[in-house]
C-alpha positions, -999 to +999 in steps of 0.1 A: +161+695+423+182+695+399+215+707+416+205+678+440+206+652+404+236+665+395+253+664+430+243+626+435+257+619+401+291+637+408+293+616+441+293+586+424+313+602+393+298+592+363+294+608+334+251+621+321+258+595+293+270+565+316+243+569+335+217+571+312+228+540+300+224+524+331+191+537+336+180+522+301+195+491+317+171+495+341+138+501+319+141+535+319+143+547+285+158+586+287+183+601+270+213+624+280+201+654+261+168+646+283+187+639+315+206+673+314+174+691+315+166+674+345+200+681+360+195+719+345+162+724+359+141+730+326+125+693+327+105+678+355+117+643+363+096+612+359+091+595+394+098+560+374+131+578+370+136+591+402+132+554+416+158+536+403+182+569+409+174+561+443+184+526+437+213+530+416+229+556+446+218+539+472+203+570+490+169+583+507+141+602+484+149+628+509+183+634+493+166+648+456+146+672+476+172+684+499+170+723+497+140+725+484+116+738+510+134+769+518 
């Protein structure tokens, strides 16, 4: 999941930190040093998280799972 977290974020090219700011925006209180462990695989995300991700990109759930099932 995580290559998928740090694929969306490169689509929309902003930085870990920018976007953790925007997230705290949003009532999600998460730091970048947490938010890299996401993107590095060594943290399961929140699903509070994950929704306003979706939000903020404008995509489908489907898109953080893509790859996954293989």
């Amino acid at each position: 999941m995580g290559d998928n977290l740090r694929r969306l974020r490169n689509q929309k090219d902003i930085s870990q930190e920018k976007l953790c700011v925007e997230l705290q925006r949003r009532g999600c209180d998460i730091g970048r040093t947490t938010y890299a462990k996401y993107e590095a695989g060594e943290l399961n995300i929140r699903a509070s998280v994950i929704i306003e991700l979706r939000k903020f990109y404008g995509c489908k759930y489907d898109d953080f799972f893509e790859g996954l099932e293989e």
